[in-house]
C-alpha positions as MATLAB code, in Angstrom:
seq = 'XXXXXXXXXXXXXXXXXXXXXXXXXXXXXXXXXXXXXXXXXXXXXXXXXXXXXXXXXXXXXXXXXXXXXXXXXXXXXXXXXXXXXXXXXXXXXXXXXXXXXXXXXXXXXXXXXXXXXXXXXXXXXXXXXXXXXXXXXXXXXXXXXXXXXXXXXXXXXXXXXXXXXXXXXXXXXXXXXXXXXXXXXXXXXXXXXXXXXXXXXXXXXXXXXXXXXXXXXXXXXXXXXXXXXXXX';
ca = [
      39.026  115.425  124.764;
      37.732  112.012  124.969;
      36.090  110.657  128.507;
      37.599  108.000  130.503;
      36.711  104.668  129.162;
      35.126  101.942  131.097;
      37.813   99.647  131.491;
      37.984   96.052  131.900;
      34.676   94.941  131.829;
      35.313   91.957  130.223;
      38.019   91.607  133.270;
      35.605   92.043  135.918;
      32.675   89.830  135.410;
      34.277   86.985  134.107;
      36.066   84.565  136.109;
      38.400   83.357  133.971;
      39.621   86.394  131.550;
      41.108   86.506  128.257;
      44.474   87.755  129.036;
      45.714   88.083  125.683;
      42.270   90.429  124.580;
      42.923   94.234  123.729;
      43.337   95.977  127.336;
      44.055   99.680  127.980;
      44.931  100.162  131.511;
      45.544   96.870  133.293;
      44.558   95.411  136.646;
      47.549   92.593  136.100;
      51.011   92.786  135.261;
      52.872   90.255  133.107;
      55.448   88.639  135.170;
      57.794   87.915  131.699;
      57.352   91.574  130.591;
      59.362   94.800  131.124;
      57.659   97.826  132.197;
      59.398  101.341  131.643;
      59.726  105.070  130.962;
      60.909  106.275  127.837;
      61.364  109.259  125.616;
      61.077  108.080  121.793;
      62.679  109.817  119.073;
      61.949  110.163  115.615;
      64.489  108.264  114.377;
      64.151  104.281  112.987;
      66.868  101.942  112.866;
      66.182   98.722  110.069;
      65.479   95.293  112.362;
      68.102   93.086  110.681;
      67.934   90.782  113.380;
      66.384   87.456  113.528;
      63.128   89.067  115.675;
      61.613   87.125  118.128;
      60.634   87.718  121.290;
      63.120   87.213  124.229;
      63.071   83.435  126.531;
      60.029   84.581  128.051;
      58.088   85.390  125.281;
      55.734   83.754  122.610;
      58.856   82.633  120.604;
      56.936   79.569  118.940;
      53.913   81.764  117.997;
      56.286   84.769  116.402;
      58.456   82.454  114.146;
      55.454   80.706  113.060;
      53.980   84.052  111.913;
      57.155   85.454  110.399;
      57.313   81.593  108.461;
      53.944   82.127  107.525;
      54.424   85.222  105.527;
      53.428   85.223  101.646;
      56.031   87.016   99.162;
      58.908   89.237   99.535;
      59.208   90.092  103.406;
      58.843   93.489  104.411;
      61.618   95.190  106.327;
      60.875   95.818  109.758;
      62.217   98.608  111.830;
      62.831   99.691  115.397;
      62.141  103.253  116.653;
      64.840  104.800  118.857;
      64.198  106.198  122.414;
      66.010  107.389  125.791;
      65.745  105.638  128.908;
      64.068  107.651  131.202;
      63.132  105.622  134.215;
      64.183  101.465  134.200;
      62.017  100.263  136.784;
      62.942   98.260  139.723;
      64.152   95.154  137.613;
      65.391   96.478  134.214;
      69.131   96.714  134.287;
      69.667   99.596  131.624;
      70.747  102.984  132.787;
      68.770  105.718  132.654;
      69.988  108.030  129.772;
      70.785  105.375  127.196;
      69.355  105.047  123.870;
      67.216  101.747  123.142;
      65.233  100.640  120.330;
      61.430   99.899  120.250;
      60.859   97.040  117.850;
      56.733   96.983  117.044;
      54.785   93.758  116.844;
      51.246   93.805  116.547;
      48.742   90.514  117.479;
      46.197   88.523  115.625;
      42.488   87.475  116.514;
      44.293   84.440  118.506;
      46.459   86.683  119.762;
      49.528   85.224  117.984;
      52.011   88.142  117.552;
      52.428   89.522  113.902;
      54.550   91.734  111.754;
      53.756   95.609  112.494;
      52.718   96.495  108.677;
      51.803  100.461  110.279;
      54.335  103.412  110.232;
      57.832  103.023  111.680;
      57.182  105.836  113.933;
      54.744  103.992  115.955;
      55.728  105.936  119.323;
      54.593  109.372  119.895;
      57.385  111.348  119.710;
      59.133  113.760  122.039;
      56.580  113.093  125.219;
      57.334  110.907  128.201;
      55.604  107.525  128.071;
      55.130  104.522  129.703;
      55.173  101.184  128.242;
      55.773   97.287  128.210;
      58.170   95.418  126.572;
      60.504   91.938  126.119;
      64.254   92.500  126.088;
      65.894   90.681  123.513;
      68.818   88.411  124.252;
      72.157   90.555  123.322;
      72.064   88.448  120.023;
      69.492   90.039  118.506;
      69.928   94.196  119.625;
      69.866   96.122  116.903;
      73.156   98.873  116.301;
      74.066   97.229  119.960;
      71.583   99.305  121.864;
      69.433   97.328  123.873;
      66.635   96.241  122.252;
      62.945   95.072  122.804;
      60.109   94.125  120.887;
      56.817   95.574  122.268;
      53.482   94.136  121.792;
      51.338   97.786  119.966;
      47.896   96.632  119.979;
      46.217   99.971  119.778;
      47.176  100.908  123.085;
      50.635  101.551  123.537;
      52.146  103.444  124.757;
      49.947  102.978  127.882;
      50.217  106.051  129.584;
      52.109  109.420  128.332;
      52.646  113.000  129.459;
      49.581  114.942  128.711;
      47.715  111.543  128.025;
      44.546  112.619  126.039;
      42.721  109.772  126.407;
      41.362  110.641  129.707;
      39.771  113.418  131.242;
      42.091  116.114  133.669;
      41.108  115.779  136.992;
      41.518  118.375  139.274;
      44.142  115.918  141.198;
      46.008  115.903  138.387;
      46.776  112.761  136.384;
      49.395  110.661  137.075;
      52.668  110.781  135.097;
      54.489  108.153  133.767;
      57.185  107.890  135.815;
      54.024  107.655  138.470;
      52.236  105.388  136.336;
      55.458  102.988  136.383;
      55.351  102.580  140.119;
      51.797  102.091  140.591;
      52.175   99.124  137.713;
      55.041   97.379  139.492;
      52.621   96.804  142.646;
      49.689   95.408  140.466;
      49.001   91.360  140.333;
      50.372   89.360  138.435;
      48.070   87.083  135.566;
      48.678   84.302  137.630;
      47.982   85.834  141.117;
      44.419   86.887  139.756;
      42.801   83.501  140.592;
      43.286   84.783  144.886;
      40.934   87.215  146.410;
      42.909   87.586  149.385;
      46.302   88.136  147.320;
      44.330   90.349  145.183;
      43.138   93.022  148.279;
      46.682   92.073  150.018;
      47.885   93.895  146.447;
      45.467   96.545  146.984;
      46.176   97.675  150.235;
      49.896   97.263  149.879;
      50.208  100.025  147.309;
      47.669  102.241  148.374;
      49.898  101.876  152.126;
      53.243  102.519  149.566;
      52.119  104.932  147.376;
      49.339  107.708  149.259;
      50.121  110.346  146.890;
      49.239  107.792  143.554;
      46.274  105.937  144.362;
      43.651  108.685  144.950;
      44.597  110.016  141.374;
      43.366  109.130  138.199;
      44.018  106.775  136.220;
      45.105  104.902  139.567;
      41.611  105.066  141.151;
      40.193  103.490  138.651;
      42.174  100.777  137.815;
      42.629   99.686  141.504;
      38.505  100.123  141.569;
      38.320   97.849  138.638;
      41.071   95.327  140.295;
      38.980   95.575  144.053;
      35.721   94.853  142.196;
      37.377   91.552  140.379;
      38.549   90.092  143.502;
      34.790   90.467  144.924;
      33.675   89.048  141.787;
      35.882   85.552  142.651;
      34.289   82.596  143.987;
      34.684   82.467  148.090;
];
């Protein structure tokens, strides 16, 4: 079992941080992006779609890539998945079947087509992850449909989630995980100390039974030591 990573310390020593640069567990939220709970299956459905990111995403940057590609075009696929838990702001029901479209991102962190296996999701476990809801338009088989940025690390956080030590707390479960990232900062907020530990203290006054578990501790750690970090 690997050890918990140090995380973010890129993030926390420099002032202004590459947002788009590989992170693991966050100390911001993307304002434009979708976080959830989902069960994915091991089923693919072919992306016949025009794919690109939904209004709030890096439209220019994705149809420049997919222009830029050299010979016959490879046929992307979603993987399917169950709802499990929506958030506060997602309006799909729990219980409904979605599809995971996967896009992975370049050195300037333009996104790219996912050349990797179809089956990019683990498979029968609960996980958390990010994502951009396509406009009705382009859902594949009508299911709602969203195109999620891979990376390496997603899913972020997943039932029996090997990437970190057990603690004798327990580790936080998705569903868990969900609700601790909905109270995080968002990139633009991460420029204000005081809105930083105002973020801090509200979900550690919302959610007692969260933030003294792992991978919560940390990550808020990591988030109270940037906002120290910040000019005064």
């Amino acid at each position: 079992m690997l050890v918990a990573p140090v995380l973010l310390l890129a993030l926390a020593s420099a002032p202004h941080p590459a947002l788009c640069d590989p992170m693991w567990l966050p100390i911001s939220r993307d304002a434009n992006a979708v976080p959830m709970v989902v069960h994915p299956l091991a089923d693919t459905i072919a992306d016949v779609r025009s794919p690109r990111f939904s209004a709030s995403g890096p439209i220019e940057a994705l149809e420049a890539s997919l222009r830029g590609e050299r010979g016959p075009q490879r046929l992307r696929y979603g993987q399917s998945a169950l709802m499990v838990d929506p958030g506060s702001t997602l309006g799909v029901a729990r219980g409904v079947r979605v599809v995971l479209v996967p896009w992975q991102f370049v050195e300037d962190c333009s996104p790219a087509p996912w050349l990797e296996t179809a089956l990019w999701a683990p498979v029968d476990t609960v996980s958390f992850l990010t994502a951009w809801l396509r406009p009705r338009a382009g859902w594949i088989g009508d299911a709602p449909t969203f195109d999620v940025e891979v990376r390496g690390w997603q899913p972020t956080w997943r039932v029996g989630e090997t990437r970190w030590n057990q603690s004798r707390e327990g580790l936080l479960t998705p569903t868990e995980f969900l609700a601790l990232y909905e109270g995080l900062p968002t990139h633009s907020e991460l420029h204000s100390a005081p809105l930083l530990r105002a973020r801090v203290a509200a979900l550690r006054r919302r959610h007692p039974a969260i933030v003294d578990r792992e991978p919560a501790r940390t990550m808020l750690g990591n988030l109270e030591r940037y906002a120290a970090s910040l000019p005064r």
